[in-house]
gemmi code that builds the backbone of each chain (N, CA, C; Angstrom):
import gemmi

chains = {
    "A": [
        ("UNK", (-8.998, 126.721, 115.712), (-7.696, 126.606, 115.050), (-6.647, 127.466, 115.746)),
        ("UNK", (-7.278, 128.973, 115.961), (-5.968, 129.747, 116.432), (-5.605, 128.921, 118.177)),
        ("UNK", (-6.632, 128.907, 118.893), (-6.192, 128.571, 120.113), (-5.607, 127.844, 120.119)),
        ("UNK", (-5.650, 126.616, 119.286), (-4.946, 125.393, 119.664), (-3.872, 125.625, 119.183)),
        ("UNK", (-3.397, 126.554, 117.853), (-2.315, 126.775, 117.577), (-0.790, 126.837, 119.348)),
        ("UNK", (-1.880, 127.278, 119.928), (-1.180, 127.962, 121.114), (-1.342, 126.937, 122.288)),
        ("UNK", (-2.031, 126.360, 122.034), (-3.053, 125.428, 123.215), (-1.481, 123.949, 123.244)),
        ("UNK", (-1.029, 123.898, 121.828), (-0.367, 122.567, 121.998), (1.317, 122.509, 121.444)),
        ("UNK", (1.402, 123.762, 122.224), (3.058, 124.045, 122.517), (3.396, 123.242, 123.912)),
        ("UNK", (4.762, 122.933, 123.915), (5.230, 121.978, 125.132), (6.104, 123.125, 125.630)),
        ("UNK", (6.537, 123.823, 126.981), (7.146, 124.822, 127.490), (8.860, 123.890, 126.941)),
        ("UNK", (9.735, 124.743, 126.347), (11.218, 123.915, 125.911), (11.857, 123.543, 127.321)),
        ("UNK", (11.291, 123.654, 128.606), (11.728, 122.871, 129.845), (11.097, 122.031, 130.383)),
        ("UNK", (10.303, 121.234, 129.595), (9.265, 120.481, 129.590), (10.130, 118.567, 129.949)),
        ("UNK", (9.594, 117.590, 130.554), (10.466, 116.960, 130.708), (10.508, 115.485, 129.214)),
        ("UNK", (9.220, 115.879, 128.651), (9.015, 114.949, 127.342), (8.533, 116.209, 126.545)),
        ("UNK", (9.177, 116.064, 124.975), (8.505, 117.025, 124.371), (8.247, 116.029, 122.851)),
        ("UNK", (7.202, 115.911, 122.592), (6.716, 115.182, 121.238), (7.476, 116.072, 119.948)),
        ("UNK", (6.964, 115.561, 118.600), (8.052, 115.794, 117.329), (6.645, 117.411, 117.473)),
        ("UNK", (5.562, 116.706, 117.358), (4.673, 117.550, 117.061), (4.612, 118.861, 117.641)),
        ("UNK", (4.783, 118.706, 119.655), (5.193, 119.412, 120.632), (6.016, 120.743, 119.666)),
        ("UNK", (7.099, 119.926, 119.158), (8.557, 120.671, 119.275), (7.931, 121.742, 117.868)),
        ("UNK", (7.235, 121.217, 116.657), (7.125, 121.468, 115.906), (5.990, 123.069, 116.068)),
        ("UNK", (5.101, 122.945, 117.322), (4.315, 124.014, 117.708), (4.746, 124.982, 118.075)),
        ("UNK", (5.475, 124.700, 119.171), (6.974, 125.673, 120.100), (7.881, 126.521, 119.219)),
        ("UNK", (8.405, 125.606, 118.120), (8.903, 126.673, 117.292), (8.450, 127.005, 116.652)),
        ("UNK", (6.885, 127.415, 115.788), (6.451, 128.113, 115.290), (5.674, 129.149, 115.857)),
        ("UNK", (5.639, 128.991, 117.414), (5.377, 130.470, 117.874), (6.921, 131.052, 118.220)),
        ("UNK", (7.778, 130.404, 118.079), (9.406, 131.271, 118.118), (9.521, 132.117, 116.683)),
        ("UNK", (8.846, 131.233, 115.903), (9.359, 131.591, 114.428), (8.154, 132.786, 114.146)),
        ("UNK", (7.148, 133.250, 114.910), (6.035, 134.107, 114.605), (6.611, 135.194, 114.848)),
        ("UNK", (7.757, 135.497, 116.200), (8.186, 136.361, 117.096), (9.702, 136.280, 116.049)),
        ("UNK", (10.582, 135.653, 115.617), (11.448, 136.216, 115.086), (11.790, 137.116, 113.317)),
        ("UNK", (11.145, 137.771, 113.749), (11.038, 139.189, 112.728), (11.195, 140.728, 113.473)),
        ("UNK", (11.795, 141.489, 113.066), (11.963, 142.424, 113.898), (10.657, 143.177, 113.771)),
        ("UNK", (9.500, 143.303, 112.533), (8.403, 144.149, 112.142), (7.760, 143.523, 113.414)),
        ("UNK", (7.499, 141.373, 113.343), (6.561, 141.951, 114.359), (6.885, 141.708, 115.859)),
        ("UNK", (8.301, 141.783, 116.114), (8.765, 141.924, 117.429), (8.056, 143.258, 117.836)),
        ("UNK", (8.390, 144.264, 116.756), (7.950, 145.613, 117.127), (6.397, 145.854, 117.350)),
        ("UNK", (5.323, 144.764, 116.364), (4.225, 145.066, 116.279), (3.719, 144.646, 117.734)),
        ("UNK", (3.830, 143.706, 118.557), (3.565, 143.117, 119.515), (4.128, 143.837, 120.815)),
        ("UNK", (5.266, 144.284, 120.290), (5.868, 145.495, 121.285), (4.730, 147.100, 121.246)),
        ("UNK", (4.550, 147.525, 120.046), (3.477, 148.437, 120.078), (2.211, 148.017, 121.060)),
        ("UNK", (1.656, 147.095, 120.791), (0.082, 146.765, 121.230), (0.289, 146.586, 122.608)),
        ("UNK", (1.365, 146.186, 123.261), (2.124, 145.478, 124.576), (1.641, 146.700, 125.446)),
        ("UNK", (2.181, 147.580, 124.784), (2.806, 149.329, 125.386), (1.191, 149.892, 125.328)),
        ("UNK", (0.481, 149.900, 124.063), (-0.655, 150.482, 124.274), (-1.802, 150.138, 124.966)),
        ("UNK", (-1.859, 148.538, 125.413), (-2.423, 148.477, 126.683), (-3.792, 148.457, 126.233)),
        ("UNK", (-4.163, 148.499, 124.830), (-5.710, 148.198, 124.057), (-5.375, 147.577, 122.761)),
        ("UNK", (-6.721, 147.219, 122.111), (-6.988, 147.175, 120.952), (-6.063, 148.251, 120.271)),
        ("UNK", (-5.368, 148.053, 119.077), (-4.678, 148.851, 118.145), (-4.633, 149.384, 116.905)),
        ("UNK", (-5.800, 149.773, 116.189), (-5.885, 149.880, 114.688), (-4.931, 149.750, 113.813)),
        ("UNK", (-5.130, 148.552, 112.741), (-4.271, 148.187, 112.098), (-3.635, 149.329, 111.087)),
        ("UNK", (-4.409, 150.830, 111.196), (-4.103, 151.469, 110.450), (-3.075, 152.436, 110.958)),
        ("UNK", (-2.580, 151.957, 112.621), (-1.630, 152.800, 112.895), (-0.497, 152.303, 113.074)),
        ("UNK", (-0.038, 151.310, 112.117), (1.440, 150.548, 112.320), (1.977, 150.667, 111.177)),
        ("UNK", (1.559, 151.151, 109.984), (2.313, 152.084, 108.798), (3.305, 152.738, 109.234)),
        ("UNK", (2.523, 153.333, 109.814), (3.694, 155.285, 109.653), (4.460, 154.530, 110.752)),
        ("UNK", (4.110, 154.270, 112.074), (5.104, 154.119, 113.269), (6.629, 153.100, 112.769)),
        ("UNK", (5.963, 152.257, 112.130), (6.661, 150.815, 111.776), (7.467, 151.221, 109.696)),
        ("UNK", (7.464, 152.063, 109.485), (7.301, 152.897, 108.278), (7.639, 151.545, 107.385)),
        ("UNK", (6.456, 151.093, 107.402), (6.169, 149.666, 106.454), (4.722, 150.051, 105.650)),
        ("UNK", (4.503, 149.603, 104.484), (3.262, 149.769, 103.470), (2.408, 148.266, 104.371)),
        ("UNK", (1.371, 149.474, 104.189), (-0.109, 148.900, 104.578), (-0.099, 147.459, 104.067)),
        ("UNK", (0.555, 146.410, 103.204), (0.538, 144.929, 102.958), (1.083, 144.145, 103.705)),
        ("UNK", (2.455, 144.748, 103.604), (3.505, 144.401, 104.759), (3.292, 144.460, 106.089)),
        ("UNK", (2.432, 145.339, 106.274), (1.698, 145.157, 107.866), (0.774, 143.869, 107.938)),
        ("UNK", (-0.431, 144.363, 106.990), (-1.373, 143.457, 106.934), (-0.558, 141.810, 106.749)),
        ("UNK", (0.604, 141.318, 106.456), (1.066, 140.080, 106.137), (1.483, 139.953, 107.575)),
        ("UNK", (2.263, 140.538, 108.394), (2.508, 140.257, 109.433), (1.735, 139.931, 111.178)),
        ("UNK", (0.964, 141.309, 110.212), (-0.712, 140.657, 111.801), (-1.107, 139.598, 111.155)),
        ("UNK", (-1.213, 138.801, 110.148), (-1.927, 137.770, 109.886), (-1.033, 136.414, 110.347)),
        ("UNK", (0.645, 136.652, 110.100), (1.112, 135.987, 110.650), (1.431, 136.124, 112.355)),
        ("UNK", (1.346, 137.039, 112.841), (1.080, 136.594, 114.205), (-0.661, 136.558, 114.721)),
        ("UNK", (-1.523, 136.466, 113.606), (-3.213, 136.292, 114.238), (-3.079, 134.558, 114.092)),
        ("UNK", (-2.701, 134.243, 112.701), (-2.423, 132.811, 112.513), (-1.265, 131.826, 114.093)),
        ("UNK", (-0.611, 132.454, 114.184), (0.150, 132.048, 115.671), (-0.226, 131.806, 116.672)),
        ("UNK", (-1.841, 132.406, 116.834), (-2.378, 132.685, 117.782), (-2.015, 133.867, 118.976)),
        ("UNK", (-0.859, 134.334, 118.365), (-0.855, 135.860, 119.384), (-1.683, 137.087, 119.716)),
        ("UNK", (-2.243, 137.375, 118.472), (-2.760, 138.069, 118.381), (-4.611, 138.147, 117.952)),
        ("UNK", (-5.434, 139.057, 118.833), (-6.676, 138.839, 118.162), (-7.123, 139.878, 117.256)),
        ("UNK", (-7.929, 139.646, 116.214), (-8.292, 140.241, 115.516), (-9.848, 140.629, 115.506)),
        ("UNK", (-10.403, 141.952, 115.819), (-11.891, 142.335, 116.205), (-12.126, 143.477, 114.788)),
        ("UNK", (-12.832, 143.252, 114.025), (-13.239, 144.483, 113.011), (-14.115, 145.426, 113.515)),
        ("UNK", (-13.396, 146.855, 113.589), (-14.488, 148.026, 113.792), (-14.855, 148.568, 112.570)),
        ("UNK", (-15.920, 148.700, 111.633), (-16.313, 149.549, 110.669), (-15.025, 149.040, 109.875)),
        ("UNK", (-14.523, 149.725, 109.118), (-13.409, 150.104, 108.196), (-12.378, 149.319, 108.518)),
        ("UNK", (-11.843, 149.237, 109.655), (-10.174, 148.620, 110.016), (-10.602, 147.407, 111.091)),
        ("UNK", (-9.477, 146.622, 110.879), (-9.580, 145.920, 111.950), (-8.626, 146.383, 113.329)),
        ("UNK", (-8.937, 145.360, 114.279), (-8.502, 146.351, 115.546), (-7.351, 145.024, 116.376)),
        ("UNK", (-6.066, 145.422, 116.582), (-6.018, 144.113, 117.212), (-5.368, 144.094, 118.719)),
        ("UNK", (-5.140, 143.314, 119.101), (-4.809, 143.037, 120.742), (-4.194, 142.121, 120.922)),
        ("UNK", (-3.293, 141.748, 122.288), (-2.710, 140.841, 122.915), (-3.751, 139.338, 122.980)),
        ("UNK", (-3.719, 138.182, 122.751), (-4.744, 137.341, 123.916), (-3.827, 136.594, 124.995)),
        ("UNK", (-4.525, 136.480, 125.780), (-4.580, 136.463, 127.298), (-3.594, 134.955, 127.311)),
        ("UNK", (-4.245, 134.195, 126.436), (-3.419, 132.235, 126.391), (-2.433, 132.751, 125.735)),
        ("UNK", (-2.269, 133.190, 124.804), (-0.517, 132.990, 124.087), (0.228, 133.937, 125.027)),
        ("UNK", (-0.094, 134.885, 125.763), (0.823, 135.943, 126.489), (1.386, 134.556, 127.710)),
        ("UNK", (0.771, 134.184, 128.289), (0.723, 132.990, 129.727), (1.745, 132.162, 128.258)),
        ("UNK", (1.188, 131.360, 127.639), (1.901, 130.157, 127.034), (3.561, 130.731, 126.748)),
        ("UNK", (3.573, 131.795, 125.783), (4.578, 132.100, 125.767), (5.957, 132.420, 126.864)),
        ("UNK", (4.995, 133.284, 127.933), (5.979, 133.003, 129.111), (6.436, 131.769, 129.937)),
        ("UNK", (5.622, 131.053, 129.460), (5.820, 129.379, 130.310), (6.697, 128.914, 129.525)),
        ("UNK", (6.095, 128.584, 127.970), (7.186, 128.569, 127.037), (8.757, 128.230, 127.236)),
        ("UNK", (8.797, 129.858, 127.277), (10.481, 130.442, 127.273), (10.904, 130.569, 128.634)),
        ("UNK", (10.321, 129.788, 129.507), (11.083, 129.754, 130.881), (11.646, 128.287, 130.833)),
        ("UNK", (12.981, 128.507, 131.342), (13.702, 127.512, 131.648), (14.075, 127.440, 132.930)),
        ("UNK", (14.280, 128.448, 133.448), (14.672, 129.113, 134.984), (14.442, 127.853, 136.125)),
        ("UNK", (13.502, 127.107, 135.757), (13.029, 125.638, 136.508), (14.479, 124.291, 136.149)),
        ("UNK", (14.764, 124.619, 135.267), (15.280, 123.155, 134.768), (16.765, 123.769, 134.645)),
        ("UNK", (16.964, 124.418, 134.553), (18.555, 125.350, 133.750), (19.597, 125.521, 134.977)),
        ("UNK", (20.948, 124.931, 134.854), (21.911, 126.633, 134.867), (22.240, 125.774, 136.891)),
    ],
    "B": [
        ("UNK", (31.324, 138.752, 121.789), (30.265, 138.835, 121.196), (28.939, 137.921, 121.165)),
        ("UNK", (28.962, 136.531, 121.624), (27.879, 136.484, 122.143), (27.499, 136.472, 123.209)),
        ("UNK", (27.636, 137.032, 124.142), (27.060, 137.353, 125.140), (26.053, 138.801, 125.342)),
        ("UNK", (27.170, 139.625, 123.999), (26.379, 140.946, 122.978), (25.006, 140.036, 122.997)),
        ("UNK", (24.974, 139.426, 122.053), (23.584, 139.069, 121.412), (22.798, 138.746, 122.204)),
        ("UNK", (22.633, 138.614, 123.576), (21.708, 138.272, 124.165), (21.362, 139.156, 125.177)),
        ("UNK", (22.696, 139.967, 125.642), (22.440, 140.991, 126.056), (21.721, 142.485, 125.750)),
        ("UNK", (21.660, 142.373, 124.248), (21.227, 143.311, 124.046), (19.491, 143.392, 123.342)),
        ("UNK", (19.315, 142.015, 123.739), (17.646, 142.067, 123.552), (16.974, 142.967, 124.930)),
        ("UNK", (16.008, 143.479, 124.119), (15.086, 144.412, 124.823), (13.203, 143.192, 124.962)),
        ("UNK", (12.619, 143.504, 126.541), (11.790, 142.537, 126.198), (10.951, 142.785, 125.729)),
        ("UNK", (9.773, 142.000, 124.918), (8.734, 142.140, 124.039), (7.490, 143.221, 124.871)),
        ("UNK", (7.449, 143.579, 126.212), (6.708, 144.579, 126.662), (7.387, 145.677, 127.106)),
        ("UNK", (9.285, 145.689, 126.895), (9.292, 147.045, 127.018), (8.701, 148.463, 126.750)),
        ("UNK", (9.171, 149.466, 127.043), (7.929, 150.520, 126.840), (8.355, 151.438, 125.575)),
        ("UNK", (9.628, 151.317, 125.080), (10.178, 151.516, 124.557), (11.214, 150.504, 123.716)),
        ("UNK", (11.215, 150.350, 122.436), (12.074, 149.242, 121.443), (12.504, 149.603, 120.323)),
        ("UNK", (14.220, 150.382, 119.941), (14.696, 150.912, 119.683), (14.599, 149.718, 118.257)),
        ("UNK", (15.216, 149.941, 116.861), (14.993, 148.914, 116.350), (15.845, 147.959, 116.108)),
        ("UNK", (17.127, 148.200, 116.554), (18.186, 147.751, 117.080), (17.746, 146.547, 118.204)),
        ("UNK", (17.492, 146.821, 119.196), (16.516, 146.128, 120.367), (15.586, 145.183, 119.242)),
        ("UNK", (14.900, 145.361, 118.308), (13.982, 144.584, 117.958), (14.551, 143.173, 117.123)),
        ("UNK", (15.655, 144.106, 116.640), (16.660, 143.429, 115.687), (17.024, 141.681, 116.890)),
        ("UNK", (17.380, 142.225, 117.969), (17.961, 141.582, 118.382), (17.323, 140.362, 118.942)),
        ("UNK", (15.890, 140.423, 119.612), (15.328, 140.265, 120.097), (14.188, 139.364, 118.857)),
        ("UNK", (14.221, 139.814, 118.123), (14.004, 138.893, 117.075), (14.370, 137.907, 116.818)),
        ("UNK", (15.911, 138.158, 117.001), (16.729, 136.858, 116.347), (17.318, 136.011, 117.189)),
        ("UNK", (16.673, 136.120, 118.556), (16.808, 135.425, 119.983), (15.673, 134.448, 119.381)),
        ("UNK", (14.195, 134.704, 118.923), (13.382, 133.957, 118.938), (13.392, 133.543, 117.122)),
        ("UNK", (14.384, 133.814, 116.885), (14.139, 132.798, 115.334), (15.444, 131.947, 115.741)),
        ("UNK", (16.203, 131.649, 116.667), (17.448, 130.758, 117.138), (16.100, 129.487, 116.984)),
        ("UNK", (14.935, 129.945, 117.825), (14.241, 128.858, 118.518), (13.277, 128.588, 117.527)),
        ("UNK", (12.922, 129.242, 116.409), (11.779, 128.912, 115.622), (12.153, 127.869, 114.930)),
        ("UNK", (13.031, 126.364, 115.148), (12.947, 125.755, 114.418), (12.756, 124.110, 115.218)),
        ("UNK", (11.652, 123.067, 114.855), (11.954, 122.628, 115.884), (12.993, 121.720, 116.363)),
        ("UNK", (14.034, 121.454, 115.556), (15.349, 120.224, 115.486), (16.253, 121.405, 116.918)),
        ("UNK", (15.864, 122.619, 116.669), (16.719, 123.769, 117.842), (16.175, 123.387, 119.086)),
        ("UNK", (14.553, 123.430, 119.140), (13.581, 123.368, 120.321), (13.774, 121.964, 120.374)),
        ("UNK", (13.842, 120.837, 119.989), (14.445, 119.671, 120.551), (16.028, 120.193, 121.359)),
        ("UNK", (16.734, 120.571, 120.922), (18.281, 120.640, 121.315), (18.350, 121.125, 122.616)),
        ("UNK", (17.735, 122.155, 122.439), (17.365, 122.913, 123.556), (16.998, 122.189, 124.745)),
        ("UNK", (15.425, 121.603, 124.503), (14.914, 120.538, 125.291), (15.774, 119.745, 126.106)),
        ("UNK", (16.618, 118.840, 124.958), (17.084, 118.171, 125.983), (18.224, 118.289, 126.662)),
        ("UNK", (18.722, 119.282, 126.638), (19.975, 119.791, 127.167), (19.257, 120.236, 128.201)),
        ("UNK", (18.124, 120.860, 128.392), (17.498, 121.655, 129.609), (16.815, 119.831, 130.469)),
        ("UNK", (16.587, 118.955, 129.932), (16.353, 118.372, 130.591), (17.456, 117.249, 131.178)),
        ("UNK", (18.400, 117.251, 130.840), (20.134, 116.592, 131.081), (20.365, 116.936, 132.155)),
        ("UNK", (20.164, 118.286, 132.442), (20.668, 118.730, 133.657), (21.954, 119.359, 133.604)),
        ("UNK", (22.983, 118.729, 132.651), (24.090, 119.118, 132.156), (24.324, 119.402, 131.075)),
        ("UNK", (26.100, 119.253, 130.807), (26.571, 119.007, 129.548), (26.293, 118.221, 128.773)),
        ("UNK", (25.721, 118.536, 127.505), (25.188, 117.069, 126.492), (26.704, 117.229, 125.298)),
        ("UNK", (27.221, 115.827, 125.139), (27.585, 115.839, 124.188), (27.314, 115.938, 122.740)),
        ("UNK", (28.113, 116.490, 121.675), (27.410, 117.002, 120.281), (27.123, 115.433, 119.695)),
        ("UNK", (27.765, 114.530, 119.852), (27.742, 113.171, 119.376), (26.355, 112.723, 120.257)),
        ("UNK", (25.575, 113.029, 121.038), (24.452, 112.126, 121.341), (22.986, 113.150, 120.507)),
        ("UNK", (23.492, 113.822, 120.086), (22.056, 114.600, 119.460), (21.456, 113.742, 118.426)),
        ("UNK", (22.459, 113.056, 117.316), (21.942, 113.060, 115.916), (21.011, 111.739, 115.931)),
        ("UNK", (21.458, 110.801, 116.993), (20.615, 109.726, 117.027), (18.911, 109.753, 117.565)),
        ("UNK", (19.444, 110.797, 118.925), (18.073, 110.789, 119.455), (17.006, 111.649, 118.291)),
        ("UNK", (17.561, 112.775, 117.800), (17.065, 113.442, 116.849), (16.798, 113.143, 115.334)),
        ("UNK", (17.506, 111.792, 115.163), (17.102, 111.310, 113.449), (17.745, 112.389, 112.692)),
        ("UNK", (19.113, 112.851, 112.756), (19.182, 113.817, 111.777), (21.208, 113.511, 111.611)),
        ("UNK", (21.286, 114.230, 110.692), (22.908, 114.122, 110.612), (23.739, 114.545, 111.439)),
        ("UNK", (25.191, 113.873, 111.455), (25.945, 114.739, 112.300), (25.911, 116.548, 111.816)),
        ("UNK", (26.244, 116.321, 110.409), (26.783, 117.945, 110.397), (24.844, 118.828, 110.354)),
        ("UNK", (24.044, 118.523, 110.114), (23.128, 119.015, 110.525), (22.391, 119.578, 111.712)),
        ("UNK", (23.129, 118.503, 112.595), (23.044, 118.744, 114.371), (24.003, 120.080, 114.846)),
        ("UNK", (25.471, 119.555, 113.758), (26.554, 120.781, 113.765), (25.635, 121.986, 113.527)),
        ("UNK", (25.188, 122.514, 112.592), (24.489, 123.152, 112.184), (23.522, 124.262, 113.074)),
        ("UNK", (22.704, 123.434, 113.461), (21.542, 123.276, 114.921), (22.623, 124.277, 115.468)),
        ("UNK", (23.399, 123.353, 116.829), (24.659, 123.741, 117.629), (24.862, 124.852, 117.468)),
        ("UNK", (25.281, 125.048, 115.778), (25.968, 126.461, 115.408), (25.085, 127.802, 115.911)),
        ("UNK", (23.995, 127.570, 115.775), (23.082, 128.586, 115.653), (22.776, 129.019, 116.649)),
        ("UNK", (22.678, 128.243, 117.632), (22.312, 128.047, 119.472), (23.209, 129.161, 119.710)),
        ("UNK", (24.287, 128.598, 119.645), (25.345, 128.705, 120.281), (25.558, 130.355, 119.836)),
        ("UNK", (25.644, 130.441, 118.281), (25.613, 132.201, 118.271), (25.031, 133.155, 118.592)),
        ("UNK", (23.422, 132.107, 118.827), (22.363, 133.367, 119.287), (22.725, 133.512, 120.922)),
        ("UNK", (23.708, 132.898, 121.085), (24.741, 133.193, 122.728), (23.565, 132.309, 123.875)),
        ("UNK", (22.802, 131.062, 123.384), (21.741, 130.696, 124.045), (22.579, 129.158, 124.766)),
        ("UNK", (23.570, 128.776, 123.623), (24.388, 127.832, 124.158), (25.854, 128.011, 124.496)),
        ("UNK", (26.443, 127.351, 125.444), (27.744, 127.541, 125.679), (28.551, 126.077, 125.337)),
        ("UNK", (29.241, 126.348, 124.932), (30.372, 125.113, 123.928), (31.426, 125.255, 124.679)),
        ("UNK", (31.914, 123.625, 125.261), (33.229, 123.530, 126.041), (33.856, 121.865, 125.191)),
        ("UNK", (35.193, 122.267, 124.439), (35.628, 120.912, 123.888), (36.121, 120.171, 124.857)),
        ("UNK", (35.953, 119.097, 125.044), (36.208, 117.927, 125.783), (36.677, 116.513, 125.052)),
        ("UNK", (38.330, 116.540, 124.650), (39.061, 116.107, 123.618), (38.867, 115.941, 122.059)),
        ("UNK", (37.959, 114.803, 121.541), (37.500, 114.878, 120.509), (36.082, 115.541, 120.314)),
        ("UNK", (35.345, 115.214, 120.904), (33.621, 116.177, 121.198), (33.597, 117.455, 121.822)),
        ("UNK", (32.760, 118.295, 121.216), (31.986, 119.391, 121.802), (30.699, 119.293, 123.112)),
        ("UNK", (31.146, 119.760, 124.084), (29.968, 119.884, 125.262), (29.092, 120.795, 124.995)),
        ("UNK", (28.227, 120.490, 125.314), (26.612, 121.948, 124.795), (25.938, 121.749, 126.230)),
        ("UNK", (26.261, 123.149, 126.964), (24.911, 123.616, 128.390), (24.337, 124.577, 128.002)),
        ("UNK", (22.930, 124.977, 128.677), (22.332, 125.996, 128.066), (23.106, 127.540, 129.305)),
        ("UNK", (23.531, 128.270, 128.823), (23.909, 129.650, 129.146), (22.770, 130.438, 130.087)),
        ("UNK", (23.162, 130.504, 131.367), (22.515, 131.022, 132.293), (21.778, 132.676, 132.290)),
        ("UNK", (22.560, 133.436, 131.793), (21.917, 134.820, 131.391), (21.126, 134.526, 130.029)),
        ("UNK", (21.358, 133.498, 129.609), (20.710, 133.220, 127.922), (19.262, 133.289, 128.601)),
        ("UNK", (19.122, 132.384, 129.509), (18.179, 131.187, 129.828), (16.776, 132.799, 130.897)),
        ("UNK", (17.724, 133.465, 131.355), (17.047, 134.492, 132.098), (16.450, 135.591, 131.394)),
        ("UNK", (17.680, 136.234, 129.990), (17.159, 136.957, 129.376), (15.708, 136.567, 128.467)),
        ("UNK", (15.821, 135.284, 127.900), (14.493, 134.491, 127.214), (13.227, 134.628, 127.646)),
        ("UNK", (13.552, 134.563, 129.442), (12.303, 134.346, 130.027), (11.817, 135.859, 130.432)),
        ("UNK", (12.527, 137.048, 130.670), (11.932, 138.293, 130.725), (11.632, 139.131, 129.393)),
        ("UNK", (12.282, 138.153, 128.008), (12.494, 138.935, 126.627), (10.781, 138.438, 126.382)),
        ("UNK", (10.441, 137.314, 126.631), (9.397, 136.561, 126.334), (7.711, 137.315, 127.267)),
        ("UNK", (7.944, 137.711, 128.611), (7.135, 137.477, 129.375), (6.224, 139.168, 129.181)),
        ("UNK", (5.143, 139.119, 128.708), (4.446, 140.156, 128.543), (3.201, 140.135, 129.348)),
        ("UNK", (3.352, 138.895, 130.652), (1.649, 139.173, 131.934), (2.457, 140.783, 132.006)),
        ("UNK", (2.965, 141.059, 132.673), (2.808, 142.970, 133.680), (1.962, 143.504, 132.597)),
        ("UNK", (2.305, 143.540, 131.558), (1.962, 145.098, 129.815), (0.450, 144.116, 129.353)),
        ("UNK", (0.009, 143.114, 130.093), (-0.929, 142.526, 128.675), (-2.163, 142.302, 129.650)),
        ("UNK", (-3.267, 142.456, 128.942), (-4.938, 141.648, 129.693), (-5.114, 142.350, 130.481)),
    ],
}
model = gemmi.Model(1)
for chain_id, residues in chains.items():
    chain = gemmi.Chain(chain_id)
    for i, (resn, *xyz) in enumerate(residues, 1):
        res = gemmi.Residue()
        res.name, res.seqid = resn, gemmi.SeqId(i, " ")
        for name, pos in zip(("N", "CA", "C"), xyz):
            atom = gemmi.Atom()
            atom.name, atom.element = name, gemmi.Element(name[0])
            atom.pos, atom.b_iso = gemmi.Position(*pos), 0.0
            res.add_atom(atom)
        chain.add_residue(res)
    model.add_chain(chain)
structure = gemmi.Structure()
structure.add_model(model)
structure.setup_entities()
């Protein structure tokens, strides 16, 4: 489910883009437009590992739900993975939505 | 001022993201989280040119002032540039728009 979430976006410089296409594309735009998890994805970006979900409270000074709602909406997006250590879960970049997304949002081919 | 708005996104692997920066940069990618936008987008990037506001609503199944709408939003998140051409509005996609997207977006250097 998550991959394909990501798997069946059309890049918006694409030269046919289906209803469905269009409908994928912007819901990984719409995962990324929130500033919590612009920032959350910006944290994990920077830390370069796995990130305990228990350290985006205090940084992000959001209650532990409000976090937890937002990694779920970018785990559901497919941006993000989710690995449980003991107690917390742990999360990270994946490797396909980082590539998709930059293909994505390039126009630089078709534009200008 | 829009050229503000696009200028002042910070990208999703900076090393640093003020929340201002996140603010902004957010709302670069909720322009696109919708997909009647990611159509607009589309095919203006695939035109090559200027699309008139009068050829959207057909190809898109949707109303004129709804397309208005669309337009509006593009255009503030400073992603489209609007030139009147007597009775119609021209829509190209904005060249620093189109550059900032693709480095606001691109997290290969910070990720995997």
């Amino acid at each position: 489910m998550v991959s394909e979430a990501v798997a069946c976006c059309a890049p918006l410089g694409a030269p046919t883009l289906t209803e469905e296409e269009a409908d994928a594309t912007a819901g990984l735009f719409k995962a990324l437009g929130d500033p919590a998890r612009v920032r959350i994805v910006n944290l994990i970006a920077s830390a370069g590992e796995a990130v305990c979900a228990c350290e985006f409270n205090e940084t992000l000074g959001l209650s532990q739900p409000t976090v937890s709602h937002h990694l779920k909406r970018l785990t559901d997006a497919g941006l993000l993975e989710r690995e449980q250590r003991g107690k917390w879960a742990y999360f990270s970049l994946r490797r396909e939505a980082v590539e998709t997304l930059a293909a994505v949002a390039d126009l630089k081919e078709v534009c200008c």
